[in-house]
C-alpha positions in Angstrom: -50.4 -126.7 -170.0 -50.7 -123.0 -168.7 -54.2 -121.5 -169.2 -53.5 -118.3 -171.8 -55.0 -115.1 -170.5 -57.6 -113.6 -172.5 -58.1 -110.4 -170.9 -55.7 -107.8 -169.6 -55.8 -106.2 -165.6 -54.2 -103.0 -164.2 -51.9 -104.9 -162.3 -50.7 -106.5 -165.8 -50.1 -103.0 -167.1 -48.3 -101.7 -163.9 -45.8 -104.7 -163.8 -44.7 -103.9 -167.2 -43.3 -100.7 -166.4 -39.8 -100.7 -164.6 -39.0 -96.5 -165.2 -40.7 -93.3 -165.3 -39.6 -89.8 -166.1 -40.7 -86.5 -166.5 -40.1 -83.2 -168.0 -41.9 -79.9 -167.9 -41.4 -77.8 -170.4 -39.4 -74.2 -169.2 -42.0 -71.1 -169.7 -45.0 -73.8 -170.2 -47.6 -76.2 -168.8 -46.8 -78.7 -170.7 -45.7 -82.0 -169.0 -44.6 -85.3 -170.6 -44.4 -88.6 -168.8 -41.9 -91.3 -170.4 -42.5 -95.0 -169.3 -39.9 -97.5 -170.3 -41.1 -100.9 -170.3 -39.8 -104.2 -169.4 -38.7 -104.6 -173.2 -37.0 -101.1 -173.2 -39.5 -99.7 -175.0 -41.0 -96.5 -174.3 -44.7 -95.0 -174.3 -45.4 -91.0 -173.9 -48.5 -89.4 -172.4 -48.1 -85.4 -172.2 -50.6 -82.8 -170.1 -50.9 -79.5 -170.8 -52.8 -77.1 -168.3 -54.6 -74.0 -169.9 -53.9 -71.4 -167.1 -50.2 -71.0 -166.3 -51.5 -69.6 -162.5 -53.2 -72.7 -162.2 -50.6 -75.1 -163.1 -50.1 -78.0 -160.7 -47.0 -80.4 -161.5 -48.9 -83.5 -159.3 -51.4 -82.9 -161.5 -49.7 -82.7 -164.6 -47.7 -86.1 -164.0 -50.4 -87.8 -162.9 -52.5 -86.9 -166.2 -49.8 -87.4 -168.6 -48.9 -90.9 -166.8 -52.4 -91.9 -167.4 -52.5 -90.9 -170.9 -48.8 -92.9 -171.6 -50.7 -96.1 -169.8 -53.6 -96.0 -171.6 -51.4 -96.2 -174.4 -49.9 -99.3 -173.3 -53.2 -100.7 -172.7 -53.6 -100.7 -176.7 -50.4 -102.1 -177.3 -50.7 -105.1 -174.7 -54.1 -105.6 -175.7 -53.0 -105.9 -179.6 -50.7 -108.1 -178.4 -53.1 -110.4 -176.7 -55.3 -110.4 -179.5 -52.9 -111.1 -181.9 -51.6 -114.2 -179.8 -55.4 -115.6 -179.0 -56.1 -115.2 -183.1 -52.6 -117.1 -183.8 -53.5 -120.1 -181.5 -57.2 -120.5 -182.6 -56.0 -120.7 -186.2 -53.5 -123.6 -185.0 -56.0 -125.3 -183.1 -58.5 -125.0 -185.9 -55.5 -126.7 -188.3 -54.9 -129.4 -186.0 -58.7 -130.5 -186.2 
């Protein structure tokens, strides 16, 4: 018997995405980052800088990447919870 996880790492969250894109927004500062996962579905993060002069894209993909995995986080770490709380109430009926 495999040991379940009960706790999520970076690396977990990295290995679940298999595409990224990106689009800036013509005449703005607005970026959006578009990770597909493993499962084909997709998470958003957008940046947005205030100064248009100031406006770095790195920047701007880097920031809205982070936001679109820290969305993923929640998701995987729903998902985790939701599997620990389904095999503790099995365990607790086979008692």
């Amino acid at each position: 018997m495999t040991e379940q996880k009960t706790s999520l790492t970076l690396a977990d969250i990295d290995a679940l995405i298999v595409a990224e894109d990106y689009h800036v927004f013509p005449g703005t500062t607005i970026t959006v980052c578009c990770l597909t996962l493993q499962n084909g579905y997709t998470v958003t993060g957008e940046a947005a800088c205030v100064s248009a002069h100031m406006f770095d894209a790195e920047l701007g993909r880097m920031h809205a990447r982070n936001k679109a995995r820290e969305k993923i986080w929640e998701l995987e770490g729903y998902l985790l919870r939701e599997i620990l709380s389904t095999q503790l109430a099995e365990s607790q009926s086979d008692q």
